[in-house]
VOZA-21487 format. One record per atom (N, C-alpha, C): atom name; residue number from 1; x negated, y, z negated; chain. Coordinates in pm, 1 decimal. Last residue first. Example, Ala and Ser with C-alpha at 12.3 -4.5 7.8 and 13.67 -1.06 7.14 Angstrom:
# residues 2
N | 2 | -1285.0 | -225.0 | -708.0 | A
CA | 2 | -1367.0 | -106.0 | -714.0 | A
C | 2 | -1290.0 | 3.0 | -787.0 | A
N | 1 | -1319.0 | -569.0 | -780.0 | A
CA | 1 | -1230.0 | -450.0 | -780.0 | A
C | 1 | -1320.0 | -330.0 | -780.0 | A
This chain:
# residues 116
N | 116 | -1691.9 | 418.1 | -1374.2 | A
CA | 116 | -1621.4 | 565.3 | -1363.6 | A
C | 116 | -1714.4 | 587.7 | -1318.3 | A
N | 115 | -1527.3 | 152.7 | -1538.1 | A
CA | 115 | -1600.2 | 192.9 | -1451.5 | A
C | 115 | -1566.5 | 328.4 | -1429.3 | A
N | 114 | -1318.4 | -21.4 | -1659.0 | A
CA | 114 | -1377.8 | 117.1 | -1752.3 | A
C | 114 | -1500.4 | 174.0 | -1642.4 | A
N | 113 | -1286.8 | -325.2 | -1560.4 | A
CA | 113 | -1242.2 | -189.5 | -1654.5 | A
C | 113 | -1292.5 | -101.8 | -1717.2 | A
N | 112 | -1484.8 | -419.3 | -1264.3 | A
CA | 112 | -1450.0 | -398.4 | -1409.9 | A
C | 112 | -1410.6 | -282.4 | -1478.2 | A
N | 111 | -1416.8 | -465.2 | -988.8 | A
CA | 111 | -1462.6 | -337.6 | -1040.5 | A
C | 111 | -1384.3 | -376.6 | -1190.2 | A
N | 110 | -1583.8 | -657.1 | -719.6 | A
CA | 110 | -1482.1 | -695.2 | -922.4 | A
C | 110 | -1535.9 | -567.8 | -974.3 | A
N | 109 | -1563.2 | -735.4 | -402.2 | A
CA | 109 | -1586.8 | -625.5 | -498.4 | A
C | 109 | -1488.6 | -641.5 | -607.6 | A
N | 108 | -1625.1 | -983.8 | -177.6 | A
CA | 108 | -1515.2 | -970.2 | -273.1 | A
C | 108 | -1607.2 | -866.1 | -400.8 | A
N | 107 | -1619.1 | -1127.8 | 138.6 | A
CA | 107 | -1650.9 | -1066.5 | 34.7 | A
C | 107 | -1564.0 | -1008.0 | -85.0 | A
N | 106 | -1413.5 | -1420.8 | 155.9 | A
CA | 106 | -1457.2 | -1322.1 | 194.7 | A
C | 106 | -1538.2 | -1291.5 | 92.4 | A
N | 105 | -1264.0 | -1659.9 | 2.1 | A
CA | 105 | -1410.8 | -1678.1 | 98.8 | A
C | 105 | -1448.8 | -1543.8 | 153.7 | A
N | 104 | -1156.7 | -1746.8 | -359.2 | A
CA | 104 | -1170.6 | -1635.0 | -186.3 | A
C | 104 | -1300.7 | -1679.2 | -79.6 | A
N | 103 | -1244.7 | -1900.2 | -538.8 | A
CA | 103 | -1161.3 | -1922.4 | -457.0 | A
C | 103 | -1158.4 | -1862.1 | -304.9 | A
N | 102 | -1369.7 | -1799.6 | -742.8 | A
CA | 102 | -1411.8 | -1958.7 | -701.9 | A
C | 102 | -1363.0 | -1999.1 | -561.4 | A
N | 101 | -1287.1 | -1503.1 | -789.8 | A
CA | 101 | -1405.3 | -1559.5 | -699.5 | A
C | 101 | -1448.1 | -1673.9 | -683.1 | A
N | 100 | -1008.1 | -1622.6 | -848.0 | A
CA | 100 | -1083.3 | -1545.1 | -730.5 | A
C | 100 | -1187.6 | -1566.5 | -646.2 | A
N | 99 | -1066.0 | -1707.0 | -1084.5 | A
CA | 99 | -999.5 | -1817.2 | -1025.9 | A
C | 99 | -1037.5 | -1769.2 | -887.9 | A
N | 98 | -1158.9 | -1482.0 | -1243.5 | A
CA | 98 | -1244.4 | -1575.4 | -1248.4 | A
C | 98 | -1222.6 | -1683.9 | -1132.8 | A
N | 97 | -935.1 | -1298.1 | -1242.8 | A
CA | 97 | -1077.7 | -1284.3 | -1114.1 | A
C | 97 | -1119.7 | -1411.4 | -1164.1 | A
N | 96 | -796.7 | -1501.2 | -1444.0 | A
CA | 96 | -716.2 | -1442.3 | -1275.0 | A
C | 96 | -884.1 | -1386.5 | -1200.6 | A
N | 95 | -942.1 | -1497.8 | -1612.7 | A
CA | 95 | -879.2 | -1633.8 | -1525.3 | A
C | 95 | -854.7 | -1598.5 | -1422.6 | A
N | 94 | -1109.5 | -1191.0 | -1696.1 | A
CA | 94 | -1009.6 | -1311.1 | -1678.1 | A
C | 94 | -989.7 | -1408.2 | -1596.3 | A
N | 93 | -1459.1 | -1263.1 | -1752.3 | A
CA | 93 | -1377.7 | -1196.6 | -1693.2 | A
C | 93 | -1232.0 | -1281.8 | -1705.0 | A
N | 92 | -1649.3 | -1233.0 | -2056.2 | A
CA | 92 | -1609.9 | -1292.9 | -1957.9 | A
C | 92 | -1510.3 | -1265.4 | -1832.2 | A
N | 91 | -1911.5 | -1208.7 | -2298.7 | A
CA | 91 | -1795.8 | -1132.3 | -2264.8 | A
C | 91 | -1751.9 | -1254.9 | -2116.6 | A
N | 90 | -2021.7 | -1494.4 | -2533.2 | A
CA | 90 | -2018.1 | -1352.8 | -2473.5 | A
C | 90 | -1919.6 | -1277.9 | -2406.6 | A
N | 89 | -1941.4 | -1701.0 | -2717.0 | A
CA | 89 | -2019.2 | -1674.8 | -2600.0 | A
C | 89 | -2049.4 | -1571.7 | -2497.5 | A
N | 88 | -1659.8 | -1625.6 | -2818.0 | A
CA | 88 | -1847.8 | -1631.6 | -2945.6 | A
C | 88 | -1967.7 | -1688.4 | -2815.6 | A
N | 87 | -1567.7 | -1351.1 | -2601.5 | A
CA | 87 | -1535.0 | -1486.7 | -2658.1 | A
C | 87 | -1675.0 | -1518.6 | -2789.7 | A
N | 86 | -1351.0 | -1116.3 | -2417.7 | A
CA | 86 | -1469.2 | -1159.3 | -2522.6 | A
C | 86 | -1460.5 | -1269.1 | -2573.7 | A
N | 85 | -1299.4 | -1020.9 | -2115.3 | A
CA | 85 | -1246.9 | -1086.3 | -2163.3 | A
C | 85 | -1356.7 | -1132.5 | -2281.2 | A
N | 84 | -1238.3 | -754.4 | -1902.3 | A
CA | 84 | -1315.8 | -852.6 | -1961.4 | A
C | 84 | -1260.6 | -933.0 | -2072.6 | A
N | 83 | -1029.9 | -741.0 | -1588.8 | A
CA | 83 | -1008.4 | -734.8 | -1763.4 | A
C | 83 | -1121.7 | -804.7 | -1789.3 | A
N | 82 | -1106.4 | -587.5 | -1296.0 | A
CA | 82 | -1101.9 | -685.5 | -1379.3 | A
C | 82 | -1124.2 | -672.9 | -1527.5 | A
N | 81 | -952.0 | -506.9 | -980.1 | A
CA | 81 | -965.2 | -487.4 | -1117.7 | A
C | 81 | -982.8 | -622.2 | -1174.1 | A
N | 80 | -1092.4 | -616.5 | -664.3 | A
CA | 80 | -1009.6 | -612.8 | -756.0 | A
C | 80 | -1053.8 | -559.0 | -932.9 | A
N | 79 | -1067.7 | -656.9 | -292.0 | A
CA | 79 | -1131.3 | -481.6 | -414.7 | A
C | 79 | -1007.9 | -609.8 | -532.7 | A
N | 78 | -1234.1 | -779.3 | -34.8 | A
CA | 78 | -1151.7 | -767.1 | -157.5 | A
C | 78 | -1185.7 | -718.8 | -243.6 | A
N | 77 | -1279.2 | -700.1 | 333.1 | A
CA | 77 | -1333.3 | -670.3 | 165.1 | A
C | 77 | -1189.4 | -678.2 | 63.1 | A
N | 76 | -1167.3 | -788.3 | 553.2 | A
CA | 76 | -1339.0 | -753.5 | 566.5 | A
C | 76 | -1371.8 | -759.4 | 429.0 | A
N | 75 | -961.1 | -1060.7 | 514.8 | A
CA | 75 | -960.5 | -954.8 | 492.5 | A
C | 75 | -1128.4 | -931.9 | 525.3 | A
N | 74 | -778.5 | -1283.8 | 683.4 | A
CA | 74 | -929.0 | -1235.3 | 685.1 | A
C | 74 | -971.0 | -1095.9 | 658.4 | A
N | 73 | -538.1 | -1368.1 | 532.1 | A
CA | 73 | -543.9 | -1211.8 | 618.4 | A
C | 73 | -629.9 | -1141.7 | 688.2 | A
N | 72 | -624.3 | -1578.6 | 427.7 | A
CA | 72 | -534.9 | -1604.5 | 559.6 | A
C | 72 | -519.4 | -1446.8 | 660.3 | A
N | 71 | -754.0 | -1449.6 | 248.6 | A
CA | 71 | -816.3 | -1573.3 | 333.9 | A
C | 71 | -756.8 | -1556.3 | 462.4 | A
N | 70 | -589.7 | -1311.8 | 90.2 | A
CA | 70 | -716.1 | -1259.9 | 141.7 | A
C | 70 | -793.6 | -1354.5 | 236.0 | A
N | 69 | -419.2 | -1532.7 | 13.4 | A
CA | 69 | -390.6 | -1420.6 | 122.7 | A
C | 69 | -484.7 | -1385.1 | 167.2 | A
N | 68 | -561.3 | -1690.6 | -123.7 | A
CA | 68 | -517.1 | -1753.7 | -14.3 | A
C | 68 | -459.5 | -1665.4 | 56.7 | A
N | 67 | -587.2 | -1489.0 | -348.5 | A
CA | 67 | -756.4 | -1582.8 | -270.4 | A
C | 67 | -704.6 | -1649.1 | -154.3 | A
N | 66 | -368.9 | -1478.6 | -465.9 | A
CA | 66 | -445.2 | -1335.9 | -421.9 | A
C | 66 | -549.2 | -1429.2 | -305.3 | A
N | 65 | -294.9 | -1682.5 | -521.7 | A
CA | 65 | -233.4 | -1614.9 | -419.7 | A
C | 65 | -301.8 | -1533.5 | -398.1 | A
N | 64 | -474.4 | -1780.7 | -764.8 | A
CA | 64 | -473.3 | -1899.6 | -658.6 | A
C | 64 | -372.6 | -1805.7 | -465.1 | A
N | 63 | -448.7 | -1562.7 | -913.8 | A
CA | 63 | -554.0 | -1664.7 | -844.4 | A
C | 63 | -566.0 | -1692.1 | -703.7 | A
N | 62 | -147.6 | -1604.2 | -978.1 | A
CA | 62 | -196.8 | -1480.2 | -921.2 | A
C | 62 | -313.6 | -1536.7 | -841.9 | A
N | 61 | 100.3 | -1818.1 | -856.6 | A
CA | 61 | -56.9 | -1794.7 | -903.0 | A
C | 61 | -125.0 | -1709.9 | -884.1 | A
N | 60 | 391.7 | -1632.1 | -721.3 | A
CA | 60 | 310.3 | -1775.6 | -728.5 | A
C | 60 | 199.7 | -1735.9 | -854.5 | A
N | 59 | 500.7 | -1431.5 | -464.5 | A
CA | 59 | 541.0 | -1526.9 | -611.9 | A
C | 59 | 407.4 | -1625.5 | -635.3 | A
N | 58 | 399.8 | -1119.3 | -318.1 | A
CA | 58 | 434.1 | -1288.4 | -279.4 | A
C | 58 | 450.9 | -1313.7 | -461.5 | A
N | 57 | 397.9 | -830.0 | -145.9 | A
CA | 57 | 425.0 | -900.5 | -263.6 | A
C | 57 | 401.3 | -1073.8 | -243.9 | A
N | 56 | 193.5 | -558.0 | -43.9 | A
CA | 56 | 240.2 | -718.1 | 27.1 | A
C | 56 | 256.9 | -746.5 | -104.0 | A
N | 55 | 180.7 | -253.9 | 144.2 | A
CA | 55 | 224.6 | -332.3 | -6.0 | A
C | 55 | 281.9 | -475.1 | 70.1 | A
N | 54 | -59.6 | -72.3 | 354.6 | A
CA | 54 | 43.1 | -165.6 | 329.3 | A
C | 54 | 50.7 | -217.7 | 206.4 | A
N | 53 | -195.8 | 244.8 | 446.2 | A
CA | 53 | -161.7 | 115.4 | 336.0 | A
C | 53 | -33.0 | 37.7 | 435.4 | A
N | 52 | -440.5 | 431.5 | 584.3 | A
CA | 52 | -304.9 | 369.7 | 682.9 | A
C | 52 | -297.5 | 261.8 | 563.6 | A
N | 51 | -536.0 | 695.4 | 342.4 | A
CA | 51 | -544.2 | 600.4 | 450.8 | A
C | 51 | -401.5 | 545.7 | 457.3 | A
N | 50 | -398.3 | 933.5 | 221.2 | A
CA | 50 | -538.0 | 960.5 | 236.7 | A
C | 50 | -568.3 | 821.9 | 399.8 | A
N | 49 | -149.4 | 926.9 | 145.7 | A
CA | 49 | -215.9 | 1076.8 | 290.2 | A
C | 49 | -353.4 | 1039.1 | 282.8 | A
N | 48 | -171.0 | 745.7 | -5.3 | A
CA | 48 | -36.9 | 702.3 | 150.0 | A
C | 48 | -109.2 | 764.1 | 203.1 | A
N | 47 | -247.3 | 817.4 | -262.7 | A
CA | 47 | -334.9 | 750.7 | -158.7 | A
C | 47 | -288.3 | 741.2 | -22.2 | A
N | 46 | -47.4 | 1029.0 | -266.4 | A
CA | 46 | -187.5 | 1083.2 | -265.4 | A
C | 46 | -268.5 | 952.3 | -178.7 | A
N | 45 | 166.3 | 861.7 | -359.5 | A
CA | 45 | 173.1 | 904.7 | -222.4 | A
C | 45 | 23.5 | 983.8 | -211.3 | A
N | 44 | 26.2 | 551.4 | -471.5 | A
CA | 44 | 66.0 | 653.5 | -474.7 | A
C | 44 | 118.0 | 730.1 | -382.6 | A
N | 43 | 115.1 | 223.5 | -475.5 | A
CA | 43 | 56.7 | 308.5 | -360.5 | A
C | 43 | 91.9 | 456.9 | -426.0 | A
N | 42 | 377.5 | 78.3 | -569.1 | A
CA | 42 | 191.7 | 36.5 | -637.7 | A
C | 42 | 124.6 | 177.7 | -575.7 | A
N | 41 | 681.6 | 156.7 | -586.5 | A
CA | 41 | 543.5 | 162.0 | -475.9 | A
C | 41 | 421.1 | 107.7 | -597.9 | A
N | 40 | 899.7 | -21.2 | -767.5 | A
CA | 40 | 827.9 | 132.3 | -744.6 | A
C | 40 | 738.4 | 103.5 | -680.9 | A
N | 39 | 941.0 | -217.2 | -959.8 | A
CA | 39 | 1057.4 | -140.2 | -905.3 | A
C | 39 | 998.3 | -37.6 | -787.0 | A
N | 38 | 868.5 | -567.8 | -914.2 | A
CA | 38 | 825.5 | -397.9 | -940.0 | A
C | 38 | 900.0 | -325.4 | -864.5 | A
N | 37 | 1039.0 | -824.5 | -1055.8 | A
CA | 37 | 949.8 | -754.3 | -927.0 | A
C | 37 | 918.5 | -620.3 | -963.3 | A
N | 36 | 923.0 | -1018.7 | -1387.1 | A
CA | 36 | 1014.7 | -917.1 | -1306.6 | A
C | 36 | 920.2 | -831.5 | -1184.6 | A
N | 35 | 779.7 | -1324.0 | -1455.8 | A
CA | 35 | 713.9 | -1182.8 | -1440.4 | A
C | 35 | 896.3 | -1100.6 | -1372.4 | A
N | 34 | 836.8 | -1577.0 | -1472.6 | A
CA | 34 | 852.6 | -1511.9 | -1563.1 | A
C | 34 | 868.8 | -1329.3 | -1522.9 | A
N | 33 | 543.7 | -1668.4 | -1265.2 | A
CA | 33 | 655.5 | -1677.6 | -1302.7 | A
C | 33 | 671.9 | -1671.4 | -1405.8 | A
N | 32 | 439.6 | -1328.5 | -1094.8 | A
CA | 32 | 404.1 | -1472.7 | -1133.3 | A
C | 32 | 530.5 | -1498.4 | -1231.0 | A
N | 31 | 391.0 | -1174.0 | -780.7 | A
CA | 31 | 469.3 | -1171.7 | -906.7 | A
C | 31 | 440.0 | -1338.3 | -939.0 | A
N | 30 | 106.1 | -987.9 | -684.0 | A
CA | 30 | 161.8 | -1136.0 | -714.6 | A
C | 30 | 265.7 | -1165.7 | -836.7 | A
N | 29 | 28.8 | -768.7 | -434.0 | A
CA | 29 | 100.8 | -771.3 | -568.8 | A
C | 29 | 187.0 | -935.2 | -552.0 | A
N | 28 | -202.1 | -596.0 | -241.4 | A
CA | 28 | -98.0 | -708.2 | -262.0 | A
C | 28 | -85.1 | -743.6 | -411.7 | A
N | 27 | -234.6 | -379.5 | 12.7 | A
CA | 27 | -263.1 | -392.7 | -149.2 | A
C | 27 | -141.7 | -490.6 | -192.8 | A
N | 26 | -488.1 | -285.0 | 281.4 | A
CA | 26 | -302.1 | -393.5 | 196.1 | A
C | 26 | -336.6 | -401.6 | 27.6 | A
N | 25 | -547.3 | -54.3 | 444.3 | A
CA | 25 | -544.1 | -91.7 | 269.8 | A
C | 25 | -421.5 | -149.6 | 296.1 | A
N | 24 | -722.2 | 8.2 | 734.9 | A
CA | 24 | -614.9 | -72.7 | 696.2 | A
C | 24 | -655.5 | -112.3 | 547.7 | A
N | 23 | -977.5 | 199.5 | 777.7 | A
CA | 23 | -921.2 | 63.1 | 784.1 | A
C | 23 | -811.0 | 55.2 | 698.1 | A
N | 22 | -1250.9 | 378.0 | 772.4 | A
CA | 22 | -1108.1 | 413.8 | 872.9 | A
C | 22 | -1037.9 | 247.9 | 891.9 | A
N | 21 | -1416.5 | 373.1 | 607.0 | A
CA | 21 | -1438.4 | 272.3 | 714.0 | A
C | 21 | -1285.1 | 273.4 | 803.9 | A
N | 20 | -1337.9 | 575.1 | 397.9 | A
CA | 20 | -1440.4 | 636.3 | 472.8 | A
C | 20 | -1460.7 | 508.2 | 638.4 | A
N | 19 | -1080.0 | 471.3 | 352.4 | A
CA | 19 | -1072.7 | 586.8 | 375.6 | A
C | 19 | -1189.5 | 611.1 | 490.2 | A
N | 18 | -1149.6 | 203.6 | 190.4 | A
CA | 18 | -1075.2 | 227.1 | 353.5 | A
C | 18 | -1038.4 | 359.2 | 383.0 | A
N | 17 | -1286.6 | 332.7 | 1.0 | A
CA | 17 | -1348.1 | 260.0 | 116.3 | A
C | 17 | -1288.4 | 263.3 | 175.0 | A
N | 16 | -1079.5 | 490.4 | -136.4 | A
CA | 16 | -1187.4 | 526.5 | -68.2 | A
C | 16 | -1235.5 | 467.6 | 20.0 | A
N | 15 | -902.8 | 243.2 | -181.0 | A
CA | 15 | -824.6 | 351.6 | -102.4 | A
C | 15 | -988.2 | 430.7 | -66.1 | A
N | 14 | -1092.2 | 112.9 | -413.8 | A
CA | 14 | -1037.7 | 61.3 | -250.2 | A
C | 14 | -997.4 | 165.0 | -144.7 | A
N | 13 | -1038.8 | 284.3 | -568.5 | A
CA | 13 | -1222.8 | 235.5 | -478.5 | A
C | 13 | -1153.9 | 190.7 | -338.0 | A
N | 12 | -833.7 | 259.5 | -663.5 | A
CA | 12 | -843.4 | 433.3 | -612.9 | A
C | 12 | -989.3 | 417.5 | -562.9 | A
N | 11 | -768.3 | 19.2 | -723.2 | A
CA | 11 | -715.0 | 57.2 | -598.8 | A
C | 11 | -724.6 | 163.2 | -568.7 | A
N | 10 | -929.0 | 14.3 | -957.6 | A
CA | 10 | -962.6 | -72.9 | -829.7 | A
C | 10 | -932.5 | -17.1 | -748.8 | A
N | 9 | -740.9 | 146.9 | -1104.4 | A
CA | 9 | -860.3 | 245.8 | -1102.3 | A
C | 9 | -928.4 | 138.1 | -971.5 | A
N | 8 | -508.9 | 26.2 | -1135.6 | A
CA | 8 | -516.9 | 183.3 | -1095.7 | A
C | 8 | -675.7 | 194.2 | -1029.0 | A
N | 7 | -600.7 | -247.5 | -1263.0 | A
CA | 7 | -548.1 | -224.3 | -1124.0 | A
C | 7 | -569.8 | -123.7 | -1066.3 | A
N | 6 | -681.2 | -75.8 | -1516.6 | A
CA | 6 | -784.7 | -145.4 | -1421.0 | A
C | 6 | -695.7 | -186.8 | -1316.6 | A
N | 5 | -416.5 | -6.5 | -1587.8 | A
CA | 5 | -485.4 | 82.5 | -1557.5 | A
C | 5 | -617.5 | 46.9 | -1447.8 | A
N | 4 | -164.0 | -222.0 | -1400.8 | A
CA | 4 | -265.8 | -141.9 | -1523.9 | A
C | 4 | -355.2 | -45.8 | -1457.4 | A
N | 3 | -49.9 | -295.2 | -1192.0 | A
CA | 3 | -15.6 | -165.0 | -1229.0 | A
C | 3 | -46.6 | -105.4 | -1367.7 | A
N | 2 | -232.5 | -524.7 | -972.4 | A
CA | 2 | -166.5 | -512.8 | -1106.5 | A
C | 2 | -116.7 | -338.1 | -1135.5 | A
N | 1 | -258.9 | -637.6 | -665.5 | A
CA | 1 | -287.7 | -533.8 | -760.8 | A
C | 1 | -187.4 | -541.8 | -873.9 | A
């Protein structure tokens, strides 16, 4: 998870679903290089009382880390925010989901920015 707003708003679907399917929210954060660690929970405490979270960090490729955790963690469902992205071919998603969904083998929910 990212700590934009489209991060925010993914991880307040996510925290529902694992609310109503009584499951385990990891919410994993990829520091990439350059990037500084995050000082502060990702997790609100509103979501903490709602379901059982975990915060998982790792370094690397956002992509390429998000899709090899969710693999290795056999997650049931991947929740992620996604930035569109505009081009003279139409709109697109970023690199980072784009690299995702080439990548992950689970299911995988792309709640684009501005959903409500």
């Amino acid at each position: 998870m990212n700590p934009s707003e489209t991060g925010k708003q993914a991880l307040a679907y996510a925290a529902m679903i694992s609310k109503e399917m009584n499951a385990e929210l990891i919410v994993l954060h990829v520091i990439e290089k350059g990037e500084d660690p995050l000082t502060c929970p990702l997790v609100d405490a509103q979501i903490q009382k709602t379901c059982s979270v975990k915060e998982i960090s790792f370094h690397g490729n956002a992509a390429k880390t998000i899709a090899e955790a969710s693999n290795d963690l056999k997650a049931d469902l991947l929740v992620m925010g996604a930035e569109r992205k505009a081009s003279k071919f139409g709109e697109f998603f970023s690199s980072t989901t784009a690299g995702v969904m080439q990548l992950a083998i689970g299911p995988l929910l792309v709640i684009p920015r501005g959903m409500e």
